[in-house]
C-alpha positions, 0 to 999 in steps of 0.5 A: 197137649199133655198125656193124660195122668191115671190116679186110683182110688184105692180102698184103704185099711179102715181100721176095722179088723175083719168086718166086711167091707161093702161098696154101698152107694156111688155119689159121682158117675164115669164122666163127671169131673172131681176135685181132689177131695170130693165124695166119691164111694160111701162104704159100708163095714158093720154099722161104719159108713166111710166116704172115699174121697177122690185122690186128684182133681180130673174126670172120673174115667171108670168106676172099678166096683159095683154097689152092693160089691163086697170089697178088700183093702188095697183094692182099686176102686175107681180111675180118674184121669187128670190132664198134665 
């Protein structure tokens, strides 16, 4: 059986300068399974609500933040596991 693949969902630069960045609401829970692509974390930055879609297809193994967390670019927000 082949190893597991770890992949992050990462926080990208939203393009919005300064504005604070707030985890608001998780649409999927540790242990549910995702496409690539799916909505994973609504954020909030001023009056902006951006879903973070998943980055790969597999099981949400953890989520790395928690609702209402202030949150900066580049951080990991969420590991899912893909197998091979």
């Amino acid at each position: 059986m082949p190893d597991a693949a770890r992949h992050e969902l990462i926080l990208p630069d939203l393009g919005l300068g300064e504005t604070p960045i707030i985890a608001s609401t998780w649409l999927k829970r540790p242990g549910s399974l995702v496409i690539e692509g799916d909505r994973l974390l609504e954020v909030h930055a001023g009056s902006v609500t951006v879903d973070l879609p998943a980055p790969a297809s597999g099981i949400l193994a953890q989520t790395l933040v928690q609702e209402n967390e202030g949150l900066h670019v580049g951080q990991p927000l969420a590991v899912i596991e893909s197998r091979g």
